[in-house]
C-alpha positions in Angstrom: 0.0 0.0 0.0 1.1 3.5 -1.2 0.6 5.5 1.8 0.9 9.0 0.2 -1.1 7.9 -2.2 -3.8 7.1 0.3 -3.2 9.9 2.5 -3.8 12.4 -1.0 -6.7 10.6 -1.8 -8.7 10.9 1.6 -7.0 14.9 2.0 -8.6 15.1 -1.9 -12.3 13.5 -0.5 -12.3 15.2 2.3 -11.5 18.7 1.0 -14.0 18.0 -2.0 -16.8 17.1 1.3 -15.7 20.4 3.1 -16.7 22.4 -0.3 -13.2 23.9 -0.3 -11.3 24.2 -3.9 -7.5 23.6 -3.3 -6.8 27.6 -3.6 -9.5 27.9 -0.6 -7.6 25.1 1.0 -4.2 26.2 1.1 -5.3 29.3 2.3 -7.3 27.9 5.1 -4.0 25.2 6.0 -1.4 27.3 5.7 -0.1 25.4 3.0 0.9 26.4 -0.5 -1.6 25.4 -3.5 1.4 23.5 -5.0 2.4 21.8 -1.9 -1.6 20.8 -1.8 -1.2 19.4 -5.2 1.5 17.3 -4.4 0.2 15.8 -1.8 -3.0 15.0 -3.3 -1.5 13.5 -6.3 0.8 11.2 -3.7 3.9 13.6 -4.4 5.0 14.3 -1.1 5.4 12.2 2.2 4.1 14.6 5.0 4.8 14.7 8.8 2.8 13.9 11.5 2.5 17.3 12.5 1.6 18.5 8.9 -1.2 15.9 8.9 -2.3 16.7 12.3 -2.3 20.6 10.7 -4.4 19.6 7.6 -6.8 17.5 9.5 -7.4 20.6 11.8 -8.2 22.6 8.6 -10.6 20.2 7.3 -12.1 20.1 11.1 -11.3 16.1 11.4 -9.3 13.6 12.8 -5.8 13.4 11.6 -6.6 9.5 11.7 -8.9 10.5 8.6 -6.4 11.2 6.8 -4.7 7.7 6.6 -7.6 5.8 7.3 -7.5 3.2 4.7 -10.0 2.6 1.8 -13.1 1.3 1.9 -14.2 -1.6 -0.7 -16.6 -0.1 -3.0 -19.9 -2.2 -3.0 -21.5 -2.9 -6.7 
């Protein structure tokens, strides 16, 4: 498993939830649109304190944001 790939797509669903474009995102984080980017395309391995930061933004649990995929059901 591909954990920052993982950890972009749940920051990608959970921003997408939270209505936020990335622009509106990186603003609200702290974080640069590009640095965003990265990380949402699996790019960039974050720390635990940037997680912990992100989650804050999105107003979640920073265990969201490695929680592991769901099956899809058909």
């Amino acid at each position: 498993m591909d954990m920052r790939k993982l950890v972009g797509r749940n920051i990608r669903r959970l921003r997408n939830q939270a209505g936020l474009t990335q622009e509106q995102f990186a603003e609200k984080s702290g974080f640069s649109q590009q640095y965003l980017s990265d990380l949402e395309r699996g790019l960039r391995n974050p720390t635990v304190v940037t997680l912990y930061e992100l989650a804050q933004a999105l107003g979640v649990s920073h265990t969201e944001l490695v929680r592991v995929d769901q099956p899809r059901s058909r």
